[in-house]
N, C-alpha and C positions, 0 to 999 in steps of 0.2 A: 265280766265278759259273757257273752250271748253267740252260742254255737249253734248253728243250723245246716241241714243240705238241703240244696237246691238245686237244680236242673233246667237249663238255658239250653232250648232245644232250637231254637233258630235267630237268626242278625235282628229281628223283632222285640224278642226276648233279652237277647244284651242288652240294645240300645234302651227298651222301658227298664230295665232292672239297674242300668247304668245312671238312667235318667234320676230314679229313687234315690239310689244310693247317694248321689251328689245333694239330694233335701236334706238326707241325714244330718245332722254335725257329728255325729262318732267316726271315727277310722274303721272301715269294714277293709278285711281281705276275702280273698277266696282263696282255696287249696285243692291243687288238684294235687296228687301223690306230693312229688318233693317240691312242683313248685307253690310259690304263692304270688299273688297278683295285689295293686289296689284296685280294692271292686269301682273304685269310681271312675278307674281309667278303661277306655272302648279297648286302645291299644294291647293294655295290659291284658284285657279280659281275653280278647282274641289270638293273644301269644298262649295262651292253653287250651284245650280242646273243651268247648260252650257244651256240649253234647252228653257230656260225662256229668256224674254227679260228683258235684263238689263240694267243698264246706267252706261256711261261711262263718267267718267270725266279727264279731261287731263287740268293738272296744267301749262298752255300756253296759249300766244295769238298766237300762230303760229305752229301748225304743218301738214302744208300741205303734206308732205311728209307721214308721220304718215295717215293721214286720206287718202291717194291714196292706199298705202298697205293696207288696211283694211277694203276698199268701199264693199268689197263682203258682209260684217258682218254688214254694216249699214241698221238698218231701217231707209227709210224716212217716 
């Protein structure tokens, strides 16, 4: 498993990180405090607050590909 945070600062930002996320074949979620979402759902991403940073888990030991589409969105 492959832990990151990220930060979805506006409807822009979901919809391409959404858009990624769906290329993936691994299961990602995101976690905001107790909830957690599937990142590849818009609905789901939008039932918690885009704005905050959140973490992201991607059920893989390999997705380089995944994390190059999505370098804008990481915090290091």
């Amino acid at each position: 498993m492959i832990k990151i945070k990220i930060r979805l600062m506006t409807i822009n930002d979901v919809k391409d990180f959404v858009t990624a996320a769906n290329y993936c074949p691994a299961d990602i979620d995101l976690i905001s405090g107790r909830y957690t979402v599937d990142a590849k759902s818009l609905m789901g991403i939008f039932s918690i607050v885009p704005a905050e940073c959140l973490d992201c888990q991607i059920y893989t030991d390999s997705c380089d590909e995944f994390l190059d589409s999505i370098k804008q969105f990481i915090i290091e």
